[in-house]
N, C-alpha and C positions, 0 to 999 in steps of 0.2 A: 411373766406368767408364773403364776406359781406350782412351786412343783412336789409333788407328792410321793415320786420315787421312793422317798425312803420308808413309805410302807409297801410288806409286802404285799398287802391286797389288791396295791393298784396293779401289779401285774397278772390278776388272774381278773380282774375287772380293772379294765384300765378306764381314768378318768378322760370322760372328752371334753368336761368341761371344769377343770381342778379348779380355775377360783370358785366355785358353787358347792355347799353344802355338799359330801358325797354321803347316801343311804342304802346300804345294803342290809337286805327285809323280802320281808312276806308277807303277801294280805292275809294274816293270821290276827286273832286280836291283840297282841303286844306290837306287832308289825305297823298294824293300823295306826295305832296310838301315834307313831312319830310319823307315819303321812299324813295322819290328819289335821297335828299339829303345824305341819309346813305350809300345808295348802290354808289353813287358818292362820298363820302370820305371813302369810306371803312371801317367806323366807325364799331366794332362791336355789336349787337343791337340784342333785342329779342323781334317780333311784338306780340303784343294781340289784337284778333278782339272786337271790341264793337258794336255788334249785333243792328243794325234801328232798325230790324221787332220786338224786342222783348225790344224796346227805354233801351237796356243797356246802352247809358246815360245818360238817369236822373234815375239811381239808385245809392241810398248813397253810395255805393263805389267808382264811377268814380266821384261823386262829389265834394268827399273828397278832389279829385286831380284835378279836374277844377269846379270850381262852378258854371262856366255859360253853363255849361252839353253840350259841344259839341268840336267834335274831332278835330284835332288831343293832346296828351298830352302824356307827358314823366318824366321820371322819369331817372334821370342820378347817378349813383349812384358816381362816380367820378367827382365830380362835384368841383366849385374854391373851394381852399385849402381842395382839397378831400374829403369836404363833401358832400350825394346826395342832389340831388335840383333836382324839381318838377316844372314842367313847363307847360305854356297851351299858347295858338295862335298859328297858324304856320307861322306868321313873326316873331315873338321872337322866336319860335325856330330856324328856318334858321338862323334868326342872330346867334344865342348864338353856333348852329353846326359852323358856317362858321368861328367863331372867336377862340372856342375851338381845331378844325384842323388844319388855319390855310389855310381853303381852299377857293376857290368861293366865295371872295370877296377882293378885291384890298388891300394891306395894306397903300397903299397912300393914306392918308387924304382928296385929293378933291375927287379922285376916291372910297372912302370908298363911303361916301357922297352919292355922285351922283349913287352910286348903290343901295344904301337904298330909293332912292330919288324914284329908278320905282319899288321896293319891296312895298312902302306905296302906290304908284300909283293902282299897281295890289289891295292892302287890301283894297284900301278907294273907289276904283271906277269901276275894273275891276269884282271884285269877286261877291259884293253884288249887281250890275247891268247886270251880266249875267246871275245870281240866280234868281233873277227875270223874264229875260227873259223865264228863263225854266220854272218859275212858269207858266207863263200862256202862254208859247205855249204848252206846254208837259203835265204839270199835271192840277190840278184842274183848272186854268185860259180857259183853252182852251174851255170849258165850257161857258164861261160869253157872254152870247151875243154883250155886252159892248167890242171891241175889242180897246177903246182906251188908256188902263190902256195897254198893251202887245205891241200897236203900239209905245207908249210912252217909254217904255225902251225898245225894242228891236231899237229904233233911237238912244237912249242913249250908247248904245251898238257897235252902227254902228261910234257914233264918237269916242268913246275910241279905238275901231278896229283904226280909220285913224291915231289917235295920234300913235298909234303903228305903223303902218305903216307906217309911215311918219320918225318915230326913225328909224327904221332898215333899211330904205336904204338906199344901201350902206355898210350894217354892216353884218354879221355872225350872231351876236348875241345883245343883249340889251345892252352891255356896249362896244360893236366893238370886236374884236378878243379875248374878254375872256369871256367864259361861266361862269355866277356866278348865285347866289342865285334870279338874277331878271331875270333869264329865269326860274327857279327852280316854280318861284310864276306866273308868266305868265303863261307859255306854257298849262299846266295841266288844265285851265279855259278853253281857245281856243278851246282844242281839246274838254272836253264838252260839250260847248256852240253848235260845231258843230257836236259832235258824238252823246250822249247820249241827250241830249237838242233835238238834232235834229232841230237847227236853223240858219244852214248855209243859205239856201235860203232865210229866214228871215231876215236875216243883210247883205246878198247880197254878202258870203264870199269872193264868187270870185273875187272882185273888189279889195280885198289886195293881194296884190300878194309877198309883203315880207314877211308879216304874216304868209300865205300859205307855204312859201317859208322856214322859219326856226321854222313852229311848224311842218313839213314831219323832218328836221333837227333833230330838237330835240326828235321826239316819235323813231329817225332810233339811238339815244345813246342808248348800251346795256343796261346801268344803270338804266335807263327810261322803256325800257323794263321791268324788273324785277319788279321795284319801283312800276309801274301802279298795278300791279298784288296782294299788300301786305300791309293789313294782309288778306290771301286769307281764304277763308273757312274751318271752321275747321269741 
């Protein structure tokens, strides 16, 4: 059996099932990205929840395994030349699932490429500029009588929507007729931005309509289903 003792994570979540992928996460949209990658390569995987309300991570256990104390983070116990590896972001992990399967993402060099190319797009400008948006529409922002900090990146917001927009027509999906890892890192932003953000009206969703158009696409994959849902509460 293999054994994972020598991280300290496994003792504040301990594995019951250590030869299987271990994922400690949050249905949050960086969270989602790696269940729904799992559940979409069929990877086998054993989720651990790490608890906001009670900041389990930034405690010395989960830090041990990411230091910059936030989700999602794994622990592969089969990992290159069979040894486990420990892992944190969830575009390095997307990549490293998608190249370890063999799944959701091109093996052709310019198409490798060009799908990493809108994976860095979603980390560098889609994820940390919608995050914003929800700060000050939703949570404490919405507050500031100053609404020009919230105007300012929910405009920001609206142009990374048209860049999106603008790729998908025409297209199924972010790379044309294959679903890969740069829908994986997009879509799960979108639907918060307008679900839980509650800032569709605020960026005007309506006005993309291929946007619209293949994140109904994507939330209607069963795997997506499942993924959104986990690690559910325990």
């Amino acid at each position: 059996m293999t054994d994972l003792s020598t991280f300290p994570i496994t003792a504040r979540w301990p594995a019951q099932h250590p030869d299987r992928l271990q994922l400690y996460s949050m249905p949050t949209p960086n969270g989602v990205k790696v269940s729904i990658m799992l559940e979409e390569t069929g990877l086998p995987y054993e989720p651990h929840r790490v608890n906001f309300d009670t900041e389990d991570q930034k405690s010395a256990a989960f830090r041990a395994l990411n230091p910059n104390a936030k989700i999602p983070a794994i622990i592969d116990p089969n990992g290159p030349q069979g040894q486990p590896l420990a892992l944190f972001e969830s575009g390095a992990i997307l990549l490293y699932l998608a190249d370890k399967t063999g799944q959701l993402i091109a093996q052709n060099p310019a198409e490798r490429y060009e799908t990493i190319q809108w994976l860095m797009f979603q980390m560098g400008g889609i994820g940390p500029m919608f995050g914003q948006v929800g700060f000050f529409n939703k949570f404490a922002g919405k507050d500031y009588e100053d609404k020009r900090p919230r105007d300012r990146y929910a405009g920001e917001a609206r142009r990374l929507l048209n860049v999106l927009d603008d790729r998908l027509a025409g297209r199924p999906w972010m790379m044309g007729d294959a679903y890969t890892i740069a829908d994986i890192a997009v879509f799960p932003w979108v639907r918060n931005l307008t679900g839980f953000y509650e800032a569709g009206e605020l960026v005007g969703i309506a006005d993309f309509k291929h946007v619209t158009r293949v994140l109904d696409a994507f939330v209607a994959r069963p795997a997506v289903a499942r993924g959104l849902t986990i690690p559910q509460p325990g």
